[in-house]
C-alpha positions in Angstrom: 5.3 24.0 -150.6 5.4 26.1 -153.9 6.8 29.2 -152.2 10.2 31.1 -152.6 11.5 33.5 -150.9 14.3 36.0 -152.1 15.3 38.6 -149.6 17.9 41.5 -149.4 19.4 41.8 -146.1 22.6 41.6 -145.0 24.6 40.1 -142.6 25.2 43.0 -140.9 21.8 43.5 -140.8 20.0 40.6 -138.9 17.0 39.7 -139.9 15.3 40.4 -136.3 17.2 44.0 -135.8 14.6 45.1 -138.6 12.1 47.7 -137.5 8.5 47.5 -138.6 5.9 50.5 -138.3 2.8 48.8 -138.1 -0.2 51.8 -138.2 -2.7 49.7 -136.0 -6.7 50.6 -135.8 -9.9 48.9 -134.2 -10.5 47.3 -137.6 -6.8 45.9 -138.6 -6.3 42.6 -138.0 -5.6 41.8 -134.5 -2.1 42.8 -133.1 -1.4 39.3 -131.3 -2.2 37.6 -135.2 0.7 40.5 -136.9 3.0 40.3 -133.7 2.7 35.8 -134.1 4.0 36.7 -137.5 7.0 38.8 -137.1 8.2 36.7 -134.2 12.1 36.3 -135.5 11.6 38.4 -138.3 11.3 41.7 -137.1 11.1 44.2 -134.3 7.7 46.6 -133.9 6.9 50.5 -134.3 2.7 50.8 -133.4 1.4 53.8 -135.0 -2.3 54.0 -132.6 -4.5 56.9 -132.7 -6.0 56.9 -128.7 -8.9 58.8 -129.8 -10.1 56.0 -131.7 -12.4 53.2 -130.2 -10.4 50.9 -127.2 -7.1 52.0 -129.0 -6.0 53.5 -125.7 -6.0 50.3 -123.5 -4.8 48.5 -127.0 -1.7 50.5 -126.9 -0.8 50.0 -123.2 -0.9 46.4 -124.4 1.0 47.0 -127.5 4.1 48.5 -125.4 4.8 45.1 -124.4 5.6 44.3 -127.9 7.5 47.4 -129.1 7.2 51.0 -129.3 4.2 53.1 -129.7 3.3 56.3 -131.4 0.4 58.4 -130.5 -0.6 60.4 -133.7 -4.1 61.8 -131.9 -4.2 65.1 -133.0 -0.8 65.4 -134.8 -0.8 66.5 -138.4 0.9 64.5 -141.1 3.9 66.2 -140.7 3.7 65.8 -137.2 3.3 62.0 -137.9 6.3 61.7 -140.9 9.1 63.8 -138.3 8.1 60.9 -135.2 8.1 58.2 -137.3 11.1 58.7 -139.3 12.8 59.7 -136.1 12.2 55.8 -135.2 13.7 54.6 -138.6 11.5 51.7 -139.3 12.8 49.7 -142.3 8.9 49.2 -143.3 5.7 50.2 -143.0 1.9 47.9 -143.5 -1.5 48.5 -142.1 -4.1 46.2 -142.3 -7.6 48.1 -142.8 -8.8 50.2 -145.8 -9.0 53.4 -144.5 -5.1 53.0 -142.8 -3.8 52.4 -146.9 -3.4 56.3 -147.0 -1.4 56.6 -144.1 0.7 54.3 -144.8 1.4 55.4 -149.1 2.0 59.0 -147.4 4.3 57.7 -144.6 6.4 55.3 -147.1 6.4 57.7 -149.8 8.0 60.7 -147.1 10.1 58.0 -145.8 11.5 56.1 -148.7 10.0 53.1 -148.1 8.2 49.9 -150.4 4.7 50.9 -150.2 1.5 50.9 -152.9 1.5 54.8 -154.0 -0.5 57.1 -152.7 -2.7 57.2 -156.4 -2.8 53.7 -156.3 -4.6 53.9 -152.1 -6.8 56.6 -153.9 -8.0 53.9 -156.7 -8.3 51.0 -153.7 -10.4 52.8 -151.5 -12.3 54.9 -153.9 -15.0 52.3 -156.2 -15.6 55.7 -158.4 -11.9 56.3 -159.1 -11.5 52.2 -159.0 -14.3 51.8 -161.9 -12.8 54.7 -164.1 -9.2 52.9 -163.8 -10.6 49.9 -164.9 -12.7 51.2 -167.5 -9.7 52.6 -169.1 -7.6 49.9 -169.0 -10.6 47.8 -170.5 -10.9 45.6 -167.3 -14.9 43.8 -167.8 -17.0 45.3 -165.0 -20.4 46.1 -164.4 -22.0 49.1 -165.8 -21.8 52.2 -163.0 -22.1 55.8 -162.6 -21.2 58.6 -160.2 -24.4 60.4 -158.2 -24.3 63.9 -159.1 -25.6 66.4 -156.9 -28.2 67.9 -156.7 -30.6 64.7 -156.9 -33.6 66.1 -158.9 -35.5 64.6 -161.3 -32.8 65.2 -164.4 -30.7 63.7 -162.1 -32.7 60.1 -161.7 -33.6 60.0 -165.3 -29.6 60.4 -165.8 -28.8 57.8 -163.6 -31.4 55.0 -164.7 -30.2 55.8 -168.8 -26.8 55.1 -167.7 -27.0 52.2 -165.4 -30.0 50.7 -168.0 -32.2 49.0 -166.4 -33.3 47.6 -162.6 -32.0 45.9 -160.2 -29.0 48.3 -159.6 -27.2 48.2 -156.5 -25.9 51.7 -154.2 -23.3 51.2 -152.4 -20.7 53.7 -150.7 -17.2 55.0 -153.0 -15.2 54.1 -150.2 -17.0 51.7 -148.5 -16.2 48.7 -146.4 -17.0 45.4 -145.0 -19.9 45.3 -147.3 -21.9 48.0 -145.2 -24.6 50.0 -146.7 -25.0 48.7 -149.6 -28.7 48.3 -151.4 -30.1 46.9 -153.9 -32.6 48.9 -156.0 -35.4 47.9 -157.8 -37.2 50.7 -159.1 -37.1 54.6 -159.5 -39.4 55.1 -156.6 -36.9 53.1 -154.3 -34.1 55.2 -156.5 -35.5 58.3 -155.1 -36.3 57.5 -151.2 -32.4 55.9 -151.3 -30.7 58.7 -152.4 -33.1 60.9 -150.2 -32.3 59.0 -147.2 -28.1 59.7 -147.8 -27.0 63.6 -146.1 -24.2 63.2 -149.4 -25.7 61.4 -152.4 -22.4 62.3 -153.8 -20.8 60.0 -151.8 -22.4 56.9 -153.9 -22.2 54.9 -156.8 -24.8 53.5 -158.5 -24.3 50.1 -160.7 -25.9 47.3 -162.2 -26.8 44.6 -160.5 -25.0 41.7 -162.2 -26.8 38.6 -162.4 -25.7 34.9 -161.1 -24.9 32.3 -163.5 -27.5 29.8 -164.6 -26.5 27.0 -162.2 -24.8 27.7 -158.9 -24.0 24.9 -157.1 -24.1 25.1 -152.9 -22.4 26.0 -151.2 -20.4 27.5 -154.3 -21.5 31.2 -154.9 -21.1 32.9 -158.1 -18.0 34.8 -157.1 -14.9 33.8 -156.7 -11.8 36.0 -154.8 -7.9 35.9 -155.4 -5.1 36.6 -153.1 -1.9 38.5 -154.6 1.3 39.4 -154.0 3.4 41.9 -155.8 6.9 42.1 -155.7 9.0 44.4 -157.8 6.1 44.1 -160.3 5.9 40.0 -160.0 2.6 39.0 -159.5 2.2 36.1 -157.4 -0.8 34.1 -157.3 -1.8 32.3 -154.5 -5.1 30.3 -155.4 -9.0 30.6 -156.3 -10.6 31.2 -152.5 -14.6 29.8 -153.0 -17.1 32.3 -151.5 -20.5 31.3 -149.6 -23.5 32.6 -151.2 -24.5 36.1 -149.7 -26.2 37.1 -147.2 -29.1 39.5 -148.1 -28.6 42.5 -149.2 -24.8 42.6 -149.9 -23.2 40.7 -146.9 -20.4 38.3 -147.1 -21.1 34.5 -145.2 -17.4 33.5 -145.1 -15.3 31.5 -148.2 -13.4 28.4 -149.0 -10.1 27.4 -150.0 -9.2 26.5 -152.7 -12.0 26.8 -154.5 -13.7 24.1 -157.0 -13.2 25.8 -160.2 -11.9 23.9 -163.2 -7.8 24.2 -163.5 -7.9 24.8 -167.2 -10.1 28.2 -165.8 -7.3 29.0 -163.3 -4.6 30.8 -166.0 -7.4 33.2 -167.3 -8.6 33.7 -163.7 -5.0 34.8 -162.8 -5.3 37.3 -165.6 -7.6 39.2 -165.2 -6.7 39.9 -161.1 -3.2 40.9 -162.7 -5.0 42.8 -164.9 -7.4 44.7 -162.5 -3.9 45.4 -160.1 -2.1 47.3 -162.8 -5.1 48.9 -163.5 -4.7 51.0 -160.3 -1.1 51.3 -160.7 0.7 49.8 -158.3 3.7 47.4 -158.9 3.7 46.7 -154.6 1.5 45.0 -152.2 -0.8 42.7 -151.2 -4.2 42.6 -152.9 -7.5 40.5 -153.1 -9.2 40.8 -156.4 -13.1 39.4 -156.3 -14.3 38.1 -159.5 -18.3 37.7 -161.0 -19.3 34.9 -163.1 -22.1 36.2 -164.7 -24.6 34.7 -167.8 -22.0 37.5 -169.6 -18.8 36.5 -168.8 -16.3 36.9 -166.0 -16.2 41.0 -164.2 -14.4 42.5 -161.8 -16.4 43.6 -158.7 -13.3 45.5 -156.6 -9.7 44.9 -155.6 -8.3 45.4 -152.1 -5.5 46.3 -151.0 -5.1 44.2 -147.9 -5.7 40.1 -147.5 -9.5 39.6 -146.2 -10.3 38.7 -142.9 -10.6 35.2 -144.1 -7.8 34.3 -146.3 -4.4 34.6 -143.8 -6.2 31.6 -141.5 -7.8 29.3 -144.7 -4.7 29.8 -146.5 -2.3 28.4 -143.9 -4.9 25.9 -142.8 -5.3 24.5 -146.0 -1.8 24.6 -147.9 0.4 25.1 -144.6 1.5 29.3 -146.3 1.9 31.7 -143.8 0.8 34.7 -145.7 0.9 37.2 -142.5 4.6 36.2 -142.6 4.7 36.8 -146.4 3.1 40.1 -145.7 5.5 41.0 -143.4 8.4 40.0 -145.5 7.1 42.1 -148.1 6.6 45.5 -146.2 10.3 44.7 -145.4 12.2 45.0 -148.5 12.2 41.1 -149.5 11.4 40.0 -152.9 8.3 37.1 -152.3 7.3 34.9 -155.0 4.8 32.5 -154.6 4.3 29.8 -157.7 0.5 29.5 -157.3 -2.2 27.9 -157.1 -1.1 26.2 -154.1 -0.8 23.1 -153.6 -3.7 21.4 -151.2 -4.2 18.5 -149.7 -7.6 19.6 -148.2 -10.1 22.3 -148.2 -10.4 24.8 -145.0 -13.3 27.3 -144.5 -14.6 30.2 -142.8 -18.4 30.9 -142.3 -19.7 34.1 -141.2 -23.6 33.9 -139.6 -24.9 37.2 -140.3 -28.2 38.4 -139.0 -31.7 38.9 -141.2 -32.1 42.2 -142.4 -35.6 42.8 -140.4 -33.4 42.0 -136.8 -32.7 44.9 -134.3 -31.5 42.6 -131.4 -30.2 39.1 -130.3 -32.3 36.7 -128.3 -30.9 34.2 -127.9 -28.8 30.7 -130.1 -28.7 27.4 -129.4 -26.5 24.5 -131.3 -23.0 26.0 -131.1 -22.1 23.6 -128.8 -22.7 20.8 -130.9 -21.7 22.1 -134.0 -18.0 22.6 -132.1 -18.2 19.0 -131.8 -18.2 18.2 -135.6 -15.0 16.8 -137.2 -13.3 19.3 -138.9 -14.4 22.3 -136.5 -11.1 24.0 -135.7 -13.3 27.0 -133.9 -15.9 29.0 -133.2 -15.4 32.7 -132.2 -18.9 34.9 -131.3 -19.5 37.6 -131.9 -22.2 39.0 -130.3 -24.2 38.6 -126.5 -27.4 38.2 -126.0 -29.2 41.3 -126.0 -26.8 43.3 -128.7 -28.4 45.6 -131.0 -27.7 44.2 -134.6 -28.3 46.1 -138.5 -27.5 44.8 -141.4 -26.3 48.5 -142.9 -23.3 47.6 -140.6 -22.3 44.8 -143.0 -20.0 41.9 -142.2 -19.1 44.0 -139.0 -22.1 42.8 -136.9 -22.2 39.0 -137.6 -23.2 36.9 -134.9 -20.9 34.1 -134.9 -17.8 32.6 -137.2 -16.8 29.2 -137.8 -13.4 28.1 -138.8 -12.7 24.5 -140.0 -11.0 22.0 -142.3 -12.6 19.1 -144.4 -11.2 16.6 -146.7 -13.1 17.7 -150.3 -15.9 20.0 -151.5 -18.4 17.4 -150.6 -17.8 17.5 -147.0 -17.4 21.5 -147.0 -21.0 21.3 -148.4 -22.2 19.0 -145.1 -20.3 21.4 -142.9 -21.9 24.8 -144.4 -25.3 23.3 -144.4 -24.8 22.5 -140.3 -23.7 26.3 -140.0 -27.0 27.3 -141.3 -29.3 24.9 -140.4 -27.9 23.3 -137.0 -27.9 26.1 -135.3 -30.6 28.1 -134.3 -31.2 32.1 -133.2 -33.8 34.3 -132.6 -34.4 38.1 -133.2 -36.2 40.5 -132.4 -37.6 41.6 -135.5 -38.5 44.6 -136.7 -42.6 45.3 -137.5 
């Protein structure tokens, strides 16, 4: 495996007396997949706010595994003076909206952490596009929504995106949730008149696919990073499923079946987009659009997707949670990417139709578990759930997790996630 690791402990330090604050939230990634990663690598500091949803009985769970911190209803100072009373010798979170926390917390507390301007550019597509428009990163033509929306105000905004489709979508929005597409000024208008803060959005151009897209390759492409005292680390090209009306994401592949020769200028550009938003730390996932116009930048991240830790691992044996870890820690992590893989693993997400309001009823999990290659199937949702698409990747019905020798099988396996099994809605009229 293609992987170093350089660290900078001691031996009067061991390697499992390490502390780790890990800020923890209904969305993260779930605690038993961080705690499986930091077993013999570190001890844990759970930073839980009980007024969020199920965090309370998740923290009498977590105590089993380390300390916990209730910050409900402390302020920031409240939350630096606990915290550094604990001494943790890092600090990681795992959901966009946690980044903030944790560049405050690491900045307070002297510890390896993207900066707190850098959090601002990740979780803010307005400040995001401007940082890449400066550095002279390709992206798709956008624009800031000005308040008051009058009339001035749509004639501004359709001169400066140029032309329809355009696509709204939320400046710090995640899990592809409410985000339209747009295909005329009338639907321009109702759009922006359905938000309470119009300000709140960003309107761009819709980029269009390339001329051939080949199934189940989409036209977008992601890549997983690590940076490490400014190294960027490369893991590989992860394949993405084509999308699920309007905006949602259907799962990805990795690697992806991209040319190698394509790989180098691939690699580029996501160091490109990273030091755009100033940050010589972290762990990021840049997505990439081939368009008829060339390779753009659609965002950066600044966590691994929900998908990557498992296809990663399953397909070149990394642990990246580990890596992750390791990181937040004070270790230097270089990873020589692409990785080297032997097979291809996958993740599909079944998303409901835009028009459903509630599950009926599925049939054909069963026998799609059965299918060589089918490592497992989580689900999602029961029968009788309420289900909207605004909600994005967040209300998906099902996911399947597998592995498969080549591209050609991973094409037989996505076409029996979408065809073999069968649901029913109930729609709206």
């Amino acid at each position: 495996m293609p992987t170093t690791t350089r660290t900078r402990t001691t031996e009067s330090h061991m390697v499992e007396d390490r502390l780790l604050a890990v800020i923890l939230s209904p969305r993260s990634r779930p605690w038993a997949e961080i705690v499986e990663a930091g077993t013999d690598l570190c001890r844990f500091l759970w930073i839980v706010d009980s007024r969020q949803p199920s965090m309370q009985h998740t923290a009498a769970i977590l105590r089993r595994f380390g300390k916990v911190i209730d910050v409900a209803g402390c302020t920031m100072e409240e939350v630096v003076r606990l915290v550094h009373a604990a001494h943790p010798d890092g600090i990681a979170s795992f959901w966009d909206a946690d980044l903030h926390m944790q560049a405050w917390l690491a900045a307070a507390l002297d510890l390896p952490s993207p900066s707190v301007r850098s959090v601002a550019r990740l979780t803010d597509k307005l400040l995001q596009r401007e940082a890449f428009s400066a550095a002279g990163v390709p992206i798709p033509r956008y624009t800031a929504v000005r308040e008051p929306v009058d009339a001035a105000e749509i004639d501004r905004l359709c001169a400066a995106i140029g032309g329809f489709p355009m696509v709204l979508k939320p400046r710090n929005g995640t899990a592809c949730r409410n985000i339209s597409s747009i295909c005329d000024v009338d639907e321009l208008v109702r759009a922006l008149a359905e938000e309470d803060n119009p300000s709140e959005m960003i309107l761009e151009e819709q980029m269009a696919d390339p001329p051939r897209t080949c199934q189940p390759y989409a036209g977008r492409i992601s890549i997983d990073s690590m940076v490490s005292n400014g190294v960027h680390s490369h893991l590989g090209i992860t394949g993405l499923f084509p999308m699920v009306p309007p905006f949602r994401s259907s799962g990805g592949f990795f690697p992806a079946d991209v040319p190698s020769t394509d790989i180098p200028q691939l690699f580029g550009m996501a160091t490109a987009a990273i030091q755009a938003v100033g940050s010589e730390f972290g762990c990021y996932r840049t997505e990439i659009k081939l368009t008829p116009e060339g390779r753009k930048i659609i965002e950066v991240n600044g966590r691994p997707t929900g998908l990557t830790p498992a296809v990663v691992k399953l397909a070149a044996g990394l642990p990246l949670m580990q890596l992750c870890l390791r990181l937040t820690l004070g270790e230097e992590v270089v990873v020589n990417g692409p990785l080297h893989c032997d097979r291809v693993a996958y993740r599909f997400y079944c998303e409901p139709p835009m028009p459903a309001q509630r599950l009926l009823g599925f049939t054909g999990l069963e026998g799609l578990s059965h299918r060589p290659g089918v490592v497992k199937i989580d689900v999602h949702k029961q029968v009788g759930d309420q289900v909207d698409w605004r909600n994005g990747s967040l209300d998906k019905i099902f996911q399947v997790t597998g592995v498969v020798a080549d591209h050609a099988e991973l094409a037989e396996h996505y076409r029996a996630c979408t065809e073999d099994v069968t649901i029913t809605y109930d729609l709206m009229q």
